[in-house]
C-alpha positions in Angstrom: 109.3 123.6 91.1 110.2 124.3 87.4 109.5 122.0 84.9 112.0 122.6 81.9 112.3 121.5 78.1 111.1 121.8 74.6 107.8 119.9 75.1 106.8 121.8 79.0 104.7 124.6 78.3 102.9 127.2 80.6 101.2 126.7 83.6 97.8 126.2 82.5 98.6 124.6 78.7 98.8 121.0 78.9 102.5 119.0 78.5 104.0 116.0 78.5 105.5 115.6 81.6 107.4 112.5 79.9 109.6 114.6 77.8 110.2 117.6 81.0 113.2 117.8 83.1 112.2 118.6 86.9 114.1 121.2 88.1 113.8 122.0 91.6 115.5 125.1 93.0 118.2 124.7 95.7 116.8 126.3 98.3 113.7 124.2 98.9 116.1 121.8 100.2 116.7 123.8 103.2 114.5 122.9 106.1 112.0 126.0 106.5 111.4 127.9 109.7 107.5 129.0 110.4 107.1 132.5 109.0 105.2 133.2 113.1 104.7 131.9 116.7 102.9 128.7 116.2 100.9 127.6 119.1 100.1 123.3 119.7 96.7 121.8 120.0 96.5 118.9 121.5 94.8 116.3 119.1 94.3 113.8 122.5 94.2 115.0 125.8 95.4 111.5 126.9 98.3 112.0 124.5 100.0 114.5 124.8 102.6 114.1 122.1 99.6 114.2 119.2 99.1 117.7 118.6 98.4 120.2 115.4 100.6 123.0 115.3 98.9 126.1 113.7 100.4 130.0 113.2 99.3 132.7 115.6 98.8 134.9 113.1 96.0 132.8 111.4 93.4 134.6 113.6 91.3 133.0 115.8 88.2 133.1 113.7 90.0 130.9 111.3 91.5 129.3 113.7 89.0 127.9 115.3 87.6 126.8 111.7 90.9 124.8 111.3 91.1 123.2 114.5 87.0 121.9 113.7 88.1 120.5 110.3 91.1 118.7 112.0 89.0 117.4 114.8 86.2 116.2 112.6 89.0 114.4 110.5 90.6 113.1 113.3 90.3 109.7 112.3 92.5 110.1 109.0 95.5 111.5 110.5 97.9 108.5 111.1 100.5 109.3 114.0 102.4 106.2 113.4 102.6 102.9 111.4 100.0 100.9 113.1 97.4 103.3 112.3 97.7 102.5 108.8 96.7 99.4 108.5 94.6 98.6 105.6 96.1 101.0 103.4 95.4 99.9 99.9 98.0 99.9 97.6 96.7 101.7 95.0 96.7 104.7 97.5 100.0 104.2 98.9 102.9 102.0 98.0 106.8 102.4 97.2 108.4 101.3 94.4 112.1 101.1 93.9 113.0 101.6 90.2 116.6 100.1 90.5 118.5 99.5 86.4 119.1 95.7 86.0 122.2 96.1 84.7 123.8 97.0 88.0 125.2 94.3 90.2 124.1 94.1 94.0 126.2 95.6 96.5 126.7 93.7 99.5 127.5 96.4 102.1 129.9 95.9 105.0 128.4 95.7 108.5 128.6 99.1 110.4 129.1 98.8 114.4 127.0 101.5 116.5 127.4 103.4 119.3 125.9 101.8 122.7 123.0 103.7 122.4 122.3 103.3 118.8 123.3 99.1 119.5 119.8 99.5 121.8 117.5 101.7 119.9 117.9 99.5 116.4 116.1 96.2 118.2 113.6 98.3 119.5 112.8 99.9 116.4 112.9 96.9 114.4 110.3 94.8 117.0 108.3 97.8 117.0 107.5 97.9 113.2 107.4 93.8 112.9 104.6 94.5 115.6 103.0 96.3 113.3 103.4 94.8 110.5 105.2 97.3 108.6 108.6 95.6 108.0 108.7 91.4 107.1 111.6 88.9 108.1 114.1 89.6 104.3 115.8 86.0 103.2 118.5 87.5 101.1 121.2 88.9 103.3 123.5 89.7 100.5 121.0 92.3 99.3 120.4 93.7 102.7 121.4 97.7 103.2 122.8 99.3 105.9 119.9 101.6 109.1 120.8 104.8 109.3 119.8 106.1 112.9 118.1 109.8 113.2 117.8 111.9 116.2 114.0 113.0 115.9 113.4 116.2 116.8 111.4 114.9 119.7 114.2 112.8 121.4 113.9 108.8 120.2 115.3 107.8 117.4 114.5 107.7 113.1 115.5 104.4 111.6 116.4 104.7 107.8 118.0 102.4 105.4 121.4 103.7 103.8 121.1 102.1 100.0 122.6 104.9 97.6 125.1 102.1 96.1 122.3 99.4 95.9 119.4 101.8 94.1 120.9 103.3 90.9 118.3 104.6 89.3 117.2 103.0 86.0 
């Protein structure tokens, strides 16, 4: 990352980030590709899709040191939604900044494929379940889901709002 303008200055000066531009090179955009082999630890022998992936070329000495830490820790990883329950908001929440100037737009309803058709009801009682989504009262605001593939197989739900999140 490179911050740019007349009030950024060097890396260990202080700056007001207020009046600095951003600018992030192109190329960390592109999904990387591990440098080596990495090998899989399995975080749960009853679970055998939670595992740490770590280089080869780490060494086993530090190896072994990583794999402790993560082990001892393993109580802060959170593998999915659920186990983040009782997150404060302080330490994690999402804000939208949207400018009020722009009108709402109601988005025409997009028809899936079969498959899709199934996976979007079981994503959707899935994260009611866990309280991570709510019931939303105003339809006119809603925003198209944008299914995914994970790399794993199942499916990535995300919400296509470009047109209804200009930024402010």
């Amino acid at each position: 990352m490179i911050w740019a303008g007349s009030m950024c200055r060097g890396p260990d000066e202080p700056r007001d980030r207020n009046m600095c531009t951003l600018v992030v090179p192109e190329e960390s955009f592109k999904k990387g590709r591990p440098h080596d082999e990495i090998r899989s630890i399995p975080f749960d022998e009853r679970n055998t899709a939670k595992v740490f992936k770590i280089g080869t070329k780490l060494g086993e000495e530090h190896g072994a040191m990583l794999i402790r830490v993560l082990m001892a820790n393993r109580d802060t990883f959170a593998w999915e939604p659920k186990d983040m329950r009782g997150v404060d908001p302080e330490v994690s929440s999402h804000q939208l900044y949207v400018d009020p100037h722009y009108k709402p737009i109601n988005q025409k309803k997009r028809t899936f494929s079969e498959e899709k058709g199934e996976a979007i009801p079981e994503e959707v009682d899935k994260l009611m379940g866990e309280k991570a989504i709510g019931e939303f009262l105003f339809p006119k605001w809603l925003a198209n889901v944008v299914l995914v593939p994970k790399p794993n197989g199942p499916w990535r739900m995300c919400t296509d709002s470009p047109t209804s999140t200009k930024p402010a």
